[in-house]
N, C-alpha and C positions, 0 to 999 in steps of 0.2 A: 422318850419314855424308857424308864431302866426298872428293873424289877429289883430287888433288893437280893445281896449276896445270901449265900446258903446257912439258915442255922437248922439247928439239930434236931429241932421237929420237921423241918423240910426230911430229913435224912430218915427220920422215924416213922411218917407219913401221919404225925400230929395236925389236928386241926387247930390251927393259931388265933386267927379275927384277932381280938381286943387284946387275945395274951401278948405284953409288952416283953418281947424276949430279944437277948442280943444272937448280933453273928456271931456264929462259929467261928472258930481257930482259920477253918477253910474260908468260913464266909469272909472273913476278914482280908485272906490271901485273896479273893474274887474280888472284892473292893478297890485294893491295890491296885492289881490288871487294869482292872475298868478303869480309875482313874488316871494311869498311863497311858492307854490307850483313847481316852479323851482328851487327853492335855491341849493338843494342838487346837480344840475347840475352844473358843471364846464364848463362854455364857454368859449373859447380861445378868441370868438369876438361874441358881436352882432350887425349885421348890420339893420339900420333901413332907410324906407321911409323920404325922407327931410318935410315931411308934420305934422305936430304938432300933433296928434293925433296918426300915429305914434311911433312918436320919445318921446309923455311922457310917451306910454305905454313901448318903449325902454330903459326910461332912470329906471323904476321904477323898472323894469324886474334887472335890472343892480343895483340900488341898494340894491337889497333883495342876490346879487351875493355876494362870500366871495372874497376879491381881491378885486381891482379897474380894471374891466375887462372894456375893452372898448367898444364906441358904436359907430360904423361909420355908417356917412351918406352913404347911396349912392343913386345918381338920379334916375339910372335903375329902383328901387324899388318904382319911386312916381303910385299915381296912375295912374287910364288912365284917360285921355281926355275928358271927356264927351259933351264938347264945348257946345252948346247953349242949349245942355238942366242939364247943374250944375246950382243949386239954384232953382229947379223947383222939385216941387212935382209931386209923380208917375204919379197921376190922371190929373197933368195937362197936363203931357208929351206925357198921352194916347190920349189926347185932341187936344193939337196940331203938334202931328207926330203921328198919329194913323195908317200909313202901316210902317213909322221906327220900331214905338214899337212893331207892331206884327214880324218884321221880327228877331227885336232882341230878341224877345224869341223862333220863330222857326228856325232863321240861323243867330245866334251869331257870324260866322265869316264872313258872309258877309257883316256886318252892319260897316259903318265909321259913326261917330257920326259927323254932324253938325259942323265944325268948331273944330273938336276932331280930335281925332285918330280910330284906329281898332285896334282889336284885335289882330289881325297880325304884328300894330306897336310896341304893348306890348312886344310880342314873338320875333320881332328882337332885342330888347333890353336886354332881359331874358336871350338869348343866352350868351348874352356877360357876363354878372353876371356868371352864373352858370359856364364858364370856366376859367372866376377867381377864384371862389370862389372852384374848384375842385383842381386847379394846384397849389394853396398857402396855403389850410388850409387843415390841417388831424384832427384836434379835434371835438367839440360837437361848433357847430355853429347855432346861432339865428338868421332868419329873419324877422323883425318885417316888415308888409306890410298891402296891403289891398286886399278887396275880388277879385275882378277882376285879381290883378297881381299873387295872390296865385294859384284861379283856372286855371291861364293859367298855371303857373309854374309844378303846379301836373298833367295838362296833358301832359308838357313836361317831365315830369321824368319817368311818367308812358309808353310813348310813343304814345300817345295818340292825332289824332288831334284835334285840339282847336275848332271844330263844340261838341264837346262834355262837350262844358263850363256848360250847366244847367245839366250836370249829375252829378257835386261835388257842395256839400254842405258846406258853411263857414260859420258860426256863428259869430259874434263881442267876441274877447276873443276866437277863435277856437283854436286848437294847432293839427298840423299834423307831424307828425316826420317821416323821411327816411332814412335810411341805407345806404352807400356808400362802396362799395369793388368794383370799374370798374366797378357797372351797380348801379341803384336807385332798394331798396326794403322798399315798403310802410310796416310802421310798424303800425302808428297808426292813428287815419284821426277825426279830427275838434272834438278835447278829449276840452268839458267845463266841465265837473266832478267837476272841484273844483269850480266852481258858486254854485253847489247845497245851497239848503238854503239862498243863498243870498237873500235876502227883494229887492222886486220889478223888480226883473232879469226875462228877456224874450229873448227866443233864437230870434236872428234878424239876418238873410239871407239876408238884404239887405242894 
């Protein structure tokens, strides 16, 4: 599971959901890495978010692959909803939904965003991914996504419920990888290792 490189509303602390925006100059350089530092993996498939940001860090991840491995869309994986408050800065948000914004940091699954979704809309969607993606594929599988659909996703595999969103950490460029034999085993959780050194890289959680 890879979270998508950095763009400039990550940097801004913009609320994205639906906004279809690309990577950054930087997110682009995070792409790269990631994709070198993947290479030696053999994907059977990588699936990515229909959202640009995304799908370049999909497609780049896919060229650094040996083969012409594929990269499918699928919708399940766009972000969530954030409905009227995407295009709005943190601070404005605290501004004008200040008991939404507190509740979505202390009861993350009770919050429906404005003209969005919930977290729970995510999680029926999730469902259906994850039993495709069980009953068709036995290889080394790529999710390219974003922060919101991953941390639901690992507290689904974990078993875990989705009121437990602000206990997992995703970085822009994270990589989390899991095990599959008839149950999920977390192997390794939001690995940016290979940013080290990068000029002007900053872990970004949001």
């Amino acid at each position: 599971m890879i979270r998508h490189g950095e763009t400039q509303y990550n940097v801004e602390k913009i609320f994205r959901g639906r906004l279809d925006i690309s990577l950054s100059d930087l997110g682009v350089e995070h792409a790269e890495s990631l994709g070198k530092y993947l290479s030696k993996i053999n994907f059977e498939i990588i699936f990515s978010s229909p959202l640009r940001r995304a799908l370049e860090t999909a497609n780049i991840i896919s060229k650094h692959q040996r083969g012409n491995i594929k990269v499918e869309v699928d919708e399940d994986l766009i972000d969530i909803s954030y409905g009227e408050w995407e295009g709005k800065r943190e601070g404005e948000v605290k501004r004008l939904y200040p008991k939404l914004y507190r509740e979505w940091h202390l009861n993350p699954h009770r919050v429906k965003f404005p003209n969005g979704e919930s977290l729970q809309d995510v999680k029926v969607r999730l469902e259906k991914f994850i039993e495709k993606v069980t009953s068709k594929f036995k290889g080394e599988i790529a999710i390219v996504s974003h922060r919101v659909v991953l941390k639901i996703l690992i507290c689904m595999l974990l078993g875990l419920n989705i009121s437990h969103f602000w206990n997992i950490r995703i970085d822009c460029g994270g990589i989390t990888i899991f095990d599959y034999d008839g149950r999920f085993i977390l192997y390794r959780h939001n690995d940016t290792s290979y940013l080290n050194g990068l000029s002007g890289h900053e872990l970004i959680d949001f």
